[in-house]
N, C-alpha and C positions, 0 to 999 in steps of 0.2 A: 573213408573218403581218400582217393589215391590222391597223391599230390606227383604232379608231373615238373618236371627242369627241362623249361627251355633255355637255350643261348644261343647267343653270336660272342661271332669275333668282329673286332673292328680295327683295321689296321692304318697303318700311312698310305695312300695310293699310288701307285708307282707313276703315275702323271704330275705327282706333284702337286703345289700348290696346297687348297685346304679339301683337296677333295680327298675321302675316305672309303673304304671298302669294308664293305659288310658282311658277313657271312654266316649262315647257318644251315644245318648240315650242308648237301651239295648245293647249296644255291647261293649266289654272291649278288652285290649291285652295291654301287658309287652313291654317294652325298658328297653335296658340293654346296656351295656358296654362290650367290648370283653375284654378278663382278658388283653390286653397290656395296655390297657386304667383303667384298676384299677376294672372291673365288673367280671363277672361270669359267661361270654359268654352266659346267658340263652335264649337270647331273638334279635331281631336288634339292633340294635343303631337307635336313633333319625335322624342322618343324613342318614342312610341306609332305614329308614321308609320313607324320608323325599322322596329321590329316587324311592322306589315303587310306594307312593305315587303319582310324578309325571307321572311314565308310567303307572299306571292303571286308572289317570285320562284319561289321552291320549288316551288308549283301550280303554275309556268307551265313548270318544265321538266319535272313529272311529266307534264303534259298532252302536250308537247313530244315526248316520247322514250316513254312507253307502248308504243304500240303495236311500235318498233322492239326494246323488250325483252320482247314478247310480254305482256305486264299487260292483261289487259281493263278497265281503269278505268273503272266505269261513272259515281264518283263522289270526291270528292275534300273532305276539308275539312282542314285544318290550323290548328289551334292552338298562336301563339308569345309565351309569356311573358318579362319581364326581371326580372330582381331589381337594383335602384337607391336605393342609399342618397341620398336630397332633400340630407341635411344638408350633404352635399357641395356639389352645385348653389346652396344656400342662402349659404352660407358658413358652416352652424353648426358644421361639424366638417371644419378647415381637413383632417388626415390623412382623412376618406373618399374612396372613389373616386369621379371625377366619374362618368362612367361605369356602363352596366350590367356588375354581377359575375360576372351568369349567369344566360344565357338558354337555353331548354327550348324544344324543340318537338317539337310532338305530333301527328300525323298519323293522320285518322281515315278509310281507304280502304273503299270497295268494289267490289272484283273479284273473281273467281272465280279469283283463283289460290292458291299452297301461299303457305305463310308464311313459306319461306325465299325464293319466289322475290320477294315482298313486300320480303324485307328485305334484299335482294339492290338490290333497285330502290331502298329507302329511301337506301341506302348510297352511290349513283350518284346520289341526288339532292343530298345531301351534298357529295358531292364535286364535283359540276357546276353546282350556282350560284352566281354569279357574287357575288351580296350578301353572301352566304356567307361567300365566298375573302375579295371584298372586308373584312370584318369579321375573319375570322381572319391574314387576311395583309395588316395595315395599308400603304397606298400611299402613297409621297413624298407629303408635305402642303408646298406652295408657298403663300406667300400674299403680298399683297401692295396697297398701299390707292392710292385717288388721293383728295385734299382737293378737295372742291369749294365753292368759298368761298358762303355764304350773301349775300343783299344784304338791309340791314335799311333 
């Protein structure tokens, strides 16, 4: 079984503020903070990326495996919510969870098949992405820093 490395880089934003830039290979985009939270509404939040994230894995393997489970998909939208207590992230309430408690999603298809075989396929899409797995089956977290000294 190959084992593949992805990354990003995640840097300071040159706009400032808590907005951050993201990158991996050629492709970049901004997270930001909505000004309740202390940003500059520029951009999503990390937990609101975190969410697309999951639904367009989800689109990308219904797209992906369709046709090999026989789904005429003519169309595709998907809707993923979080439930997130702030006071946590804030520090107002040291016991909330940082964390989302629970996320929902909602898949709106159109094909012409039965509604078991729909839910047949929903089921396989569940269980085949990977953001998914990722999220319900947390991975070793390694971390580790280098100081890079400033010159004033």
């Amino acid at each position: 079984m190959p084992i593949t490395e992805f990354s990003s880089t995640i840097t300071t934003s040159k706009q400032g503020g808590l907005q951050m830039q993201c990158a991996s290979r050629q492709f970049q985009f901004l997270l930001d903070e909505p000004m309740s939270l202390g940003g500059k509404d520029s951009a999503m939040n990390p937990v609101e990326a975190l969410l697309g994230t999951l639904g367009a894995c989800k689109g990308i393997v219904a797209k992906s495996f369709a046709r090999m489970h026989k789904i005429n998909l003519n169309d595709i939208r998907i809707e993923v919510k979080g439930e997130l207590d702030t006071d946590g992230f804030t520090g107002k309430n040291k016991d909330a969870k940082l964390g989302f408690s629970k996320i929902t999603t909602h898949f709106f298809i159109q094909a012409d098949n039965s509604e078991e075989e729909i839910a047949a396929f929903i089921a396989f899409i569940e269980r085949t992405c990977p953001v998914a797995d990722t999220i319900k089956n947390a991975p070793i977290f390694e971390t580790s820093f280098h100081l890079e000294n400033v010159l004033v």
